[in-house]
C-alpha positions as CSV (number, residue, x, y, z in Angstrom):
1,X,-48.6,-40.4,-43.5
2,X,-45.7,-38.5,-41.8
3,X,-44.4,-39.7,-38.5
4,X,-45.0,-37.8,-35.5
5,X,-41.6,-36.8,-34.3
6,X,-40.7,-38.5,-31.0
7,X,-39.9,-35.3,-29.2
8,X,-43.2,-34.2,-30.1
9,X,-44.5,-36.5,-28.0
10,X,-42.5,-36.6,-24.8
11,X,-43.5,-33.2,-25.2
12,X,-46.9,-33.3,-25.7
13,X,-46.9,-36.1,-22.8
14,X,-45.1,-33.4,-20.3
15,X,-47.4,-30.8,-21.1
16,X,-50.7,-33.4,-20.7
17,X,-49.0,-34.6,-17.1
18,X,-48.3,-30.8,-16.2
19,X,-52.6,-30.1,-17.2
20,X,-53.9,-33.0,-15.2
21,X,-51.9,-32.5,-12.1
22,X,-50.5,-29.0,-11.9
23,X,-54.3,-27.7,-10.4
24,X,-53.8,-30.0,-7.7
25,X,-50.5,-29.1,-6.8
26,X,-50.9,-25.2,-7.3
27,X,-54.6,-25.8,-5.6
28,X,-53.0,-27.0,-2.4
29,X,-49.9,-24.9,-2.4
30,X,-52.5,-21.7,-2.1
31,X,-54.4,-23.6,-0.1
32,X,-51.3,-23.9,2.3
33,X,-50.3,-20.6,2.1
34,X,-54.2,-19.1,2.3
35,X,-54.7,-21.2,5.6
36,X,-51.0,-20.3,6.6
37,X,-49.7,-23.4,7.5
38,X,-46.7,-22.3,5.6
39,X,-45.6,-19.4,9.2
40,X,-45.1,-22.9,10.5
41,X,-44.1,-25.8,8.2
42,X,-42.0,-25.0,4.6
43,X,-41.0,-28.3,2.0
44,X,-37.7,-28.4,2.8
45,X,-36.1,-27.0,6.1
46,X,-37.5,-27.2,9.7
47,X,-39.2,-24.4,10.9
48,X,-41.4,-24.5,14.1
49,X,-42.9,-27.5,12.5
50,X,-41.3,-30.6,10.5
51,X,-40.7,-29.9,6.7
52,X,-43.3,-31.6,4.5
53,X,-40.4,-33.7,2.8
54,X,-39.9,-35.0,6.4
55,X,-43.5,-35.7,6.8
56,X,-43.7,-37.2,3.8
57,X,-40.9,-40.2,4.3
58,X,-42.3,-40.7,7.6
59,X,-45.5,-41.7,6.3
60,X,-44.6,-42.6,2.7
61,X,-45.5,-46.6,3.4
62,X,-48.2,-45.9,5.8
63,X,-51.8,-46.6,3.4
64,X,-53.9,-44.9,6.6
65,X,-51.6,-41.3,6.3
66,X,-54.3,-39.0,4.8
67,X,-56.7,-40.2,7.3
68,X,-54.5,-40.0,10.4
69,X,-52.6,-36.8,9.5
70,X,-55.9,-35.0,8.5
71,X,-57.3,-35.6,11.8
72,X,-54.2,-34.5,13.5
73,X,-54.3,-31.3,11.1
74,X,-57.9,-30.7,12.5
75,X,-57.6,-31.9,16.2
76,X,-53.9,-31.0,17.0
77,X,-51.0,-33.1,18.5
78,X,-48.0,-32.9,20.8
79,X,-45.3,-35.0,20.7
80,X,-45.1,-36.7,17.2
81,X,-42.6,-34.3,16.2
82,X,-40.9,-33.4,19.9
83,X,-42.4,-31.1,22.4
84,X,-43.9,-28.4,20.2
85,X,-47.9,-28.5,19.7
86,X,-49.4,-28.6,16.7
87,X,-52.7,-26.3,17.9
88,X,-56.2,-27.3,16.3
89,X,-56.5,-25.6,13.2
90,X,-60.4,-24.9,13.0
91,X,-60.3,-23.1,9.7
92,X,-60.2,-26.1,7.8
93,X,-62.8,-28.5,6.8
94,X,-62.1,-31.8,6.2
95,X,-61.8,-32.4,2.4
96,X,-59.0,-29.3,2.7
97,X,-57.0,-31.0,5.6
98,X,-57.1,-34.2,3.2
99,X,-56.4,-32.6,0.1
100,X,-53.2,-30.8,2.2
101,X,-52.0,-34.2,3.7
102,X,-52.6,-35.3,-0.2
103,X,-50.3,-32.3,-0.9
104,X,-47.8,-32.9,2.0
105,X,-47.2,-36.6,0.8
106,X,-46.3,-35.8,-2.6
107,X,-43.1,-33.8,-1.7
108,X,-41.2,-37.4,-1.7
């Protein structure tokens, strides 16, 4: 039996990682955009809101982030990232703000 050449599998290993979690990733990215969180918050740069790689090292350690920044998300805050409000954003149920925060936290 012939051996399976070993760039075949890295390959074949990148393209099973990119099937299992690109839906995610692409899911929430629209999600983002389709809820427009992204007039306020990009990945990289400060907008009117943090970047969600800032976000993302604040609360890489913290095991209660999804809950905590999905209920901000929903409720609204002042003050966690200086004076400008984060309104209430109604438009989202609960399993989207989680799946965003999910989202958010990746861009480590």
């Amino acid at each position: 039996m012939k051996a399976f050449p070993m760039h075949h599998l890295r390959l074949a290993t990148v393209l099973l990682y990119a099937l299992v979690l690109s839906p995610d990733a692409f899911a929430s990215a629209e999600l983002a955009r389709s809820k427009n969180c992204v007039a306020c918050h990009s990945a990289e740069r400060r907008m009117i809101g943090p970047p969600y790689t800032a976000i993302a090292a604040r609360y890489a350690d913290d095991s209660a982030a999804v809950r905590v920044l999905s209920e901000r998300i929903l409720q609204g805050t002042t003050g966690n990232w200086g004076q400008m409000p984060m309104p209430p954003q109604a438009n989202l149920s609960q399993e989207e703000a989680e799946a965003l925060v999910r989202w958010i936290l990746s861009h480590r």
